[in-house]
Structure formats: structure tokens, C-alpha cells
C-alpha angles and dihedrals in degrees: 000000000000122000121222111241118191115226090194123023107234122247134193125238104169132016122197122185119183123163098294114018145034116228126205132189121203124202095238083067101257125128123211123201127202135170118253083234086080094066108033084192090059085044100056094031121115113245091248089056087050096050098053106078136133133211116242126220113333099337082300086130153340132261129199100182099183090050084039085233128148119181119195114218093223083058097059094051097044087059093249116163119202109291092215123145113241080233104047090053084051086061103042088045088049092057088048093055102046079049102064092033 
């Protein structure tokens, strides 16, 4: 079995979230598409919550501060959806609601 081994880490330049996917642009010119559905924070967030994110690092990931997401660029190409517990999103959803209640 042979291991994948990056040359180059990836790295981020441009995000773009609309109502069913979340678009990111590499800077080795490559765009990668996933469905919402990988990330439930991104799902129930307001568009004004999805479109305030900042780069990390260099591009290395994503972070939505108001959802409390970070997305790693090696994640996304490696297919990874959010690892995040059913019961741990319930939670998170509960607290959002008696917020802006």
C-alpha cells in the first residue's frame, strides 16, 4: 500500500459559501466544491454568519468565528466531512436558539 505524501501543503486564497455548497479556491489554482451537508454549522448559519470567515495561517484552514467552525484544507481534499458528534451539533443548535430568543 502506498501513502500519499503532499509536496506542497495546500493553502487557501478565496471562500465562497452560497445556500448549498462551500467553495474554496487554492492557490495552485485549483477549486474545490463541497455540500453544506459536510459541515451542519455552515447548514443552519445565517448568510451573514457564512460569509464572515477568516484564512488561517498561511490558507492552512478556514474559520467561521460566529458558527465556532474551522475547516482544515487537507481535510477537504482528503473528503473529510465535519467530525462533529450528533450530540455535540444538538447542543450547539440548543444554545443558538436560547440566544436569539
Amino acid at each position: 500500500m502506498t501513502t500519499l505524501a503532499l509536496e506542497i501543503e495546500p493553502t487557501a486564497v478565496k471562500v465562497t459559501v452560497t445556500e448549498d455548497n462551500l467553495m474554496v479556491d487554492l492557490a495552485d489554482g485549483r477549486r474545490i466544491i463541497v455540500p453544506l451537508a459536510w459541515y451542519p454549522r455552515l447548514m443552519y448559519a445565517t448568510a451573514a454568519e457564512r460569509q464572515n470567515w477568516q484564512l488561517l495561517g498561511d490558507g492552512y484552514a478556514i474559520e467561521f468565528p460566529d458558527l465556532d467552525e474551522h475547516i482544515g484544507i487537507e481535510g477537504l481534499l482528503a473528503g473529510r466531512h465535519s467530525g462533529e458528534s450528533q450530540k455535540s451539533l444538538e447542543k450547539w443548535l440548543k444554545a443558538r436558539k436560547k440566544k436569539n430568543n
